[in-house]
N, C-alpha and C positions, 0 to 999 in steps of 0.2 A: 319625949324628945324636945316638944318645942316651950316643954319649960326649962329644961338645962340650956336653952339658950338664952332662955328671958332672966333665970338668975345670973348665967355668965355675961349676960351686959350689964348688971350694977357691978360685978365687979372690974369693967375697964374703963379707963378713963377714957372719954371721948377727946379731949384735946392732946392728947398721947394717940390715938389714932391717927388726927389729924397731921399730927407732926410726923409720923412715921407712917403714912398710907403709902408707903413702898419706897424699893431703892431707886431713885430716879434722877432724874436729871430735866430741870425743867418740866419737874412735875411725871415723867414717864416713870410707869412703875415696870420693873424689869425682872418675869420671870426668869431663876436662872437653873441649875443643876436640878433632875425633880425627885424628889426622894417618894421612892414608888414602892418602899419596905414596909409602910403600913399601909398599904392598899387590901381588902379582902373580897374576892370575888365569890360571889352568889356559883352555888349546882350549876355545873355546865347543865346544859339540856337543850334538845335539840330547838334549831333555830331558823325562821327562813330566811329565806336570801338577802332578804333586806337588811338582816343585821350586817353592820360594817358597811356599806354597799357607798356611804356616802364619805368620800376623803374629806369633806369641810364642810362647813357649814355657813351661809350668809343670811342674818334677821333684816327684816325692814320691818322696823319699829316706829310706827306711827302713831307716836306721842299724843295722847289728850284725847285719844278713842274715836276713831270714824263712826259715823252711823250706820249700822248694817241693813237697813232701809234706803241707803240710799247711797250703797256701794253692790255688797255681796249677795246680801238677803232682800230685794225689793218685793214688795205685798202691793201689786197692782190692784188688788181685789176690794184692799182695805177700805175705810172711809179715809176724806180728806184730812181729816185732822191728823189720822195715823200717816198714810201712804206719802204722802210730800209732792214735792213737783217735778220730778222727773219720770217719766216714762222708758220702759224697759227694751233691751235686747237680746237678742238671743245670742248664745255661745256658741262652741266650737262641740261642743255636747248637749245632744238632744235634749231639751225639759229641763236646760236647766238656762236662766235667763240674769242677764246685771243688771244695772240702772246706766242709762242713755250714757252715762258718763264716762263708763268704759270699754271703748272698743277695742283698744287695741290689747288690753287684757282679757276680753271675751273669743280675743282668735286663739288664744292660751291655753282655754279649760281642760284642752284632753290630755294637755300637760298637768295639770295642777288636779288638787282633792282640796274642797271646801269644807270645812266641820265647822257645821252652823250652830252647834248645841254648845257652845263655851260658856261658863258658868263661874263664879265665885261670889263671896260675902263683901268682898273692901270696895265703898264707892267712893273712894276717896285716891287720884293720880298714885299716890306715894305707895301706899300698901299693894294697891291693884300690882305693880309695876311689880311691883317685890314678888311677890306670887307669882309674876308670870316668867320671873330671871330665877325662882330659883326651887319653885314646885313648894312652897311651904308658906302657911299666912303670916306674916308678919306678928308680930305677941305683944306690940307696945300700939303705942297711941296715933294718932292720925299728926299729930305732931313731933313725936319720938323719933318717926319712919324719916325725918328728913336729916335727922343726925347720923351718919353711915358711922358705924362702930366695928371692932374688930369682933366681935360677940355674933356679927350677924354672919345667915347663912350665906353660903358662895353662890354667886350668880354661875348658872350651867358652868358658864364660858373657864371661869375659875376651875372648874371639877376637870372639864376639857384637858386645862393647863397642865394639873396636875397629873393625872388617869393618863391621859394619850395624848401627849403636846404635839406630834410628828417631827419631823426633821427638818422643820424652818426652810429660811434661816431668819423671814418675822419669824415673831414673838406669837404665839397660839394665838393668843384672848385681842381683838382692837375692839375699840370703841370710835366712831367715824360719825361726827368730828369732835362731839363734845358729850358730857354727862349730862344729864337731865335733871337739874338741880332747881330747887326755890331760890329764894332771896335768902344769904344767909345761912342757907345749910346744902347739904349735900348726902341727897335721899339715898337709903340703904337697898342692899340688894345690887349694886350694880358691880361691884368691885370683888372682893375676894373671902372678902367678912371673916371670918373664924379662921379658914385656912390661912392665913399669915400674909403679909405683902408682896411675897415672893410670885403669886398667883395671879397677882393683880392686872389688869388690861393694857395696854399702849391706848394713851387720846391721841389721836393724830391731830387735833388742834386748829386753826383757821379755817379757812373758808375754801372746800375742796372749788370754788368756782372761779377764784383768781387766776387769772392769767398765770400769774408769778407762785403758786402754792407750792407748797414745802411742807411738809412735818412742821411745828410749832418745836416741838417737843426732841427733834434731834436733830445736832449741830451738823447736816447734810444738806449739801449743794451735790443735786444727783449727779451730776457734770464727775466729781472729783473721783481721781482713783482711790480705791481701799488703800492704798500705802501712804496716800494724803489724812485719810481720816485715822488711819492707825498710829500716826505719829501728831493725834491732840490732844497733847499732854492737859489740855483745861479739862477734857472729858475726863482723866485720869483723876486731877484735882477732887472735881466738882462729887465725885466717885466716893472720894474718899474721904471728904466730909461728910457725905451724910453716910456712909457707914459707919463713923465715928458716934454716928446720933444711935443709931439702929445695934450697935455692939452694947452701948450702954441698957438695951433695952430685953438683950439677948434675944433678939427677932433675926438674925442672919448668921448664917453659916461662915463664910470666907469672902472678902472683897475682891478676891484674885480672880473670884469665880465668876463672879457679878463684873468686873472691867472684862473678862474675856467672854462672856456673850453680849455685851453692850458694844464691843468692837469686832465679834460675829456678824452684829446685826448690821453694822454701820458701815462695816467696810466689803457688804456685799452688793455684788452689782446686781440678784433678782431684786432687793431692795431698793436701792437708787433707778433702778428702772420703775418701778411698781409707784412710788411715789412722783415719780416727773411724771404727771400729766400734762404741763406745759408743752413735752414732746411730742403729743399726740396731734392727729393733722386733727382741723377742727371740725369735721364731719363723725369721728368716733369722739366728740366728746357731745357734740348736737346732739348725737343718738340719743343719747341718756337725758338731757333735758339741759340749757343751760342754768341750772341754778341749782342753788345750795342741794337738794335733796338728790337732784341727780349726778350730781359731780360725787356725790357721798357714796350713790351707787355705785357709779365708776371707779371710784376708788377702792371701794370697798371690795368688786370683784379680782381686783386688780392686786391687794394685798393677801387674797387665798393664791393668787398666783404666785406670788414670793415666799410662800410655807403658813400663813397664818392656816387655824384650821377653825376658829368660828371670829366669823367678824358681823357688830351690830351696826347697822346702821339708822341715829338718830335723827328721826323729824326734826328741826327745830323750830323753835316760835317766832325766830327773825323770820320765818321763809312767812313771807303773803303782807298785806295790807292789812291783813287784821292783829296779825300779831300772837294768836292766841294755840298755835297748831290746829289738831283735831279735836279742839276743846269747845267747841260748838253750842254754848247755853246763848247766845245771839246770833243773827245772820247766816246761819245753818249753811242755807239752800244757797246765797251768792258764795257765802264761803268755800263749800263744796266744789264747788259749779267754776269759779276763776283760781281757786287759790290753791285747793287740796288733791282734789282726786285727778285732772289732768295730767302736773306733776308727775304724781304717784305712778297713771298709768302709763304713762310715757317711759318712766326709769323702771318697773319690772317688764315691761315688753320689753324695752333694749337690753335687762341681764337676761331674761329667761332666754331669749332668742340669739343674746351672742355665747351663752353655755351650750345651747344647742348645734350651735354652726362650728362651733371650738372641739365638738365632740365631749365636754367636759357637764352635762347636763346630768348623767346618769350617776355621776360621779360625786356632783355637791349638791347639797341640800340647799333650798329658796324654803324661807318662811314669811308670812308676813301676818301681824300680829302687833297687838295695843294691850292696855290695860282691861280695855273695857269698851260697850258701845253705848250706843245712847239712845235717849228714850225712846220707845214708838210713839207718844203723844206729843205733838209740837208745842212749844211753847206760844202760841199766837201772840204774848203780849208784843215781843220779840225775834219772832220767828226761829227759836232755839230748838235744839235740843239737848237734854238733861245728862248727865251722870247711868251709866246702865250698866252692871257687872249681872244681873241677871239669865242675860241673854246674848252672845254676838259670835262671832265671825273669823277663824284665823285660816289661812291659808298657807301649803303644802304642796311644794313642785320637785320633781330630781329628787335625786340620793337615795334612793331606792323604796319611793313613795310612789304609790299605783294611781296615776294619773284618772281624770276624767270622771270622777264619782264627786257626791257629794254625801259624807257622812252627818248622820243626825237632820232633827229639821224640826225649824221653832215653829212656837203657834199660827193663827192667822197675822196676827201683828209683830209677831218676831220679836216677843216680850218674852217669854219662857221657852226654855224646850220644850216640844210635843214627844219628844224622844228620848230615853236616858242621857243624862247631861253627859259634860265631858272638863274633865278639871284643870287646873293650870298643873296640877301635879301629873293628870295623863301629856299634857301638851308637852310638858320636860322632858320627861321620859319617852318618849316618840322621838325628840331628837336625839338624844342617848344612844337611844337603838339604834338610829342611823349611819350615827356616825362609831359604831362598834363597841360601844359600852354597855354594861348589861347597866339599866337603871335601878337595880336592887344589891347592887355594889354596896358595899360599906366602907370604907373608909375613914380619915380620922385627922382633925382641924391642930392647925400647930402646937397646942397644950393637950393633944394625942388623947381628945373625948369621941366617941364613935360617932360615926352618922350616916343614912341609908341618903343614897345620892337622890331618889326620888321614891314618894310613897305610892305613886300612880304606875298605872300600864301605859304600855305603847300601845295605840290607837290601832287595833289589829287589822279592820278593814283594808287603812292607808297601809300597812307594812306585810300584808298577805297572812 
């Protein structure tokens, strides 16, 4: 399998990707009609409750890899050089302990299922990332991986789109607020790859923190009526130029089809509500944290409420004084300590607990998940830590995930499992499950070549 992919990327052009990475407008790429004739479903067989159990799904995706020493996984026991400088807490479940840093995530646990055995080969942002968006290693180079191609596998959220989009009236797939790109290129795995642009995600674009935020990406003032926005003919325009592009390339179906869910989307009021967070009083936007990563939270649950059914929510490397996200090879421990994990636990206490008070907890799936973690050995020159695909950390709350446990468990230093590991192809597949798709689905990418949606299992412990 993952060499029919590595040959069908020399034969597509990458700057023909780039031109046609979807039908959009202002860069929005707009799944539309989903053609569900070549889907093939895996032997029914019996299933537990957990399959389907979660209507949606929300990632918090915390780019550039936390350290699980000194988030999830802390080794009070360790030596200095390993254990760090923070000192531990206990949870909301007995025997099982965070680092000082997270209290109002440690009232959580009997919510949440920690699998501390996470494991793969790419130590490198670009591949990690890919692996963990789409259950499969990457087949080109540590440099290849930052040119997104149509050759490449669909990030979950893509298969989502395609398999079980629900009934909106967003668009299944967002990305909140931006792609996780280098300088220059725009890393694979996040977008729709092989399955065609039709699959591909909504960026909702700016800075969810602004007073004044809006979509980037669609010409909506939440204010206006749908019969305001259905009568903007630039939308129509802009439409039907780059169909013009994408007809030449025979990547779309009909433009007719593509303006009537782009004016689905636009001229819906769970939409224009879901987006104005400016309308919210400013004690439900505090909750979530003022700043970039938690307004992304905010919005982000905020768009499963207007129909989206898996929305990521991106770290980004503006948020902090450092600049660098969870990419910790300097300054580790200040970094942590002012920049990262406060943030962090501030915006999943306020979703976990407003899914809970909404009644809507049992309903959506919470993940929270990186590329990778970082080293148990400190870097003392610098007080860093390293690159670790080794060994780390994702967490598991809602959608029909058995709270309060912790699956797997690394060594004394939280360098390897001591436990059968656990793959980014099990991780995919666990949400699959969740959210009602068998992950051994096959199905088949817009030049109609087969492919199994994930090689791994659902994490049976977490799903019963």
């Amino acid at each position: 399998m993952y060499q029919l992919w590595n040959h069908a990327r020399a034969d597509l052009n990458r700057r023909e990707m780039l031109r046609v990475g979807g039908l959009s407008f202002a860069g929005l790429s707009l799944p539309v009609l989903l053609d569900r004739n070549r889907v093939t479903a895996a032997p029914k067989v019996a299933r537990p409750a957990s399959f389907g159990k979660a209507k949606n799904c929300i990632i918090l995706y915390l780019s550039g890899g936390p350290a699980q020493l000194d988030t999830f996984d802390p080794k009070p026991d360790a030596p200095d050089e390993i254990r760090g400088e923070f000192s531990t807490i206990a949870t909301s479940v007995t025997g099982v302990r965070f680092t000082e840093l997270l209290p109002h995530s440690a009232k959580l646990m009997h919510h949440c299922a920690l699998v501390r055995t996470m494991t793969h080969e790419h130590n490198d942002h670009g591949r990690g990332s890919y692996w963990m968006f789409t259950g499969v290693p990457y087949a080109g180079s540590v440099s290849d991986v930052n040119s997104m191609s149509r050759a490449d596998m669909p990030h979950m959220g893509s298969c989502v789109s395609k398999l079980s989009p629900g009934q909106g009236p967003m668009l299944p797939f967002v990305l909140v607020p931006h792609r996780m790109d280098v300088a220059g290129g725009r890393r694979a795995g996040q977008f729709a790859g092989a399955l065609g642009p039709r699959f591909d995600p909504l960026l909702t674009g700016g800075n969810p923190n602004d007073d004044d935020f809006k979509l980037e990406h669609l010409p909506l003032a939440p204010s206006e009526a749908g019969d305001v926005v259905q009568r903007r003919a630039g939308l129509l325009e802009q439409l039907d130029r780059q169909a013009q592009q994408m007809n030449q390339l025979a990547m779309t179906q009909s433009i007719r089809d593509n303006q009537a869910k782009a004016l689905e989307v636009l001229s819906s009021s769970a939409v224009r509500k879901a987006v104005d967070l400016s309308g919210l009083e400013a004690k439900a936007r505090d909750r979530y944290g003022r700043n970039l990563f938690g307004q992304s939270v905010l919005l982000g649950r905020r768009l499963l409420d207007a129909g989206a059914r898996l929305v990521q929510c991106n770290w980004q490397r503006a948020q902090g004084k450092n600049g660098f996200a969870w990419d910790t090879h300097w300054n580790n421990f200040t970094a942590h300590k002012d920049d990262l994990v406060p943030p962090f636990d501030q915006a999943l206490h306020a979703l976990i607990t407003d899914l809970e008070e909404r009644g809507q907890l049992d309903e959506t799936l919470v993940v929270v998940a990186a590329e990778f973690g970082r080293s148990p050995k400190i870097t003392r020159s610098n007080a860093g830590r390293e690159h670790w695909p080794e060994c780390y950390t994702v967490l598991f709350a809602g959608g029909g995930i058995k709270g309060g446990q912790v699956y797997g468990q690394s060594d004394k230093i939280a360098a390897y499992p001591a436990t059968p590991p656990t793959s980014p192809a099990d991780f995919v597949a666990t949400i699959y499950h969740c959210l009602g798709i068998d992950p051994h689905t096959e199905t088949h990418d817009h030049q109609g070549r087969p492919f199994v949606l994930a090689h791994g299992s659902p994490i049976s412990p977490l799903v019963g």
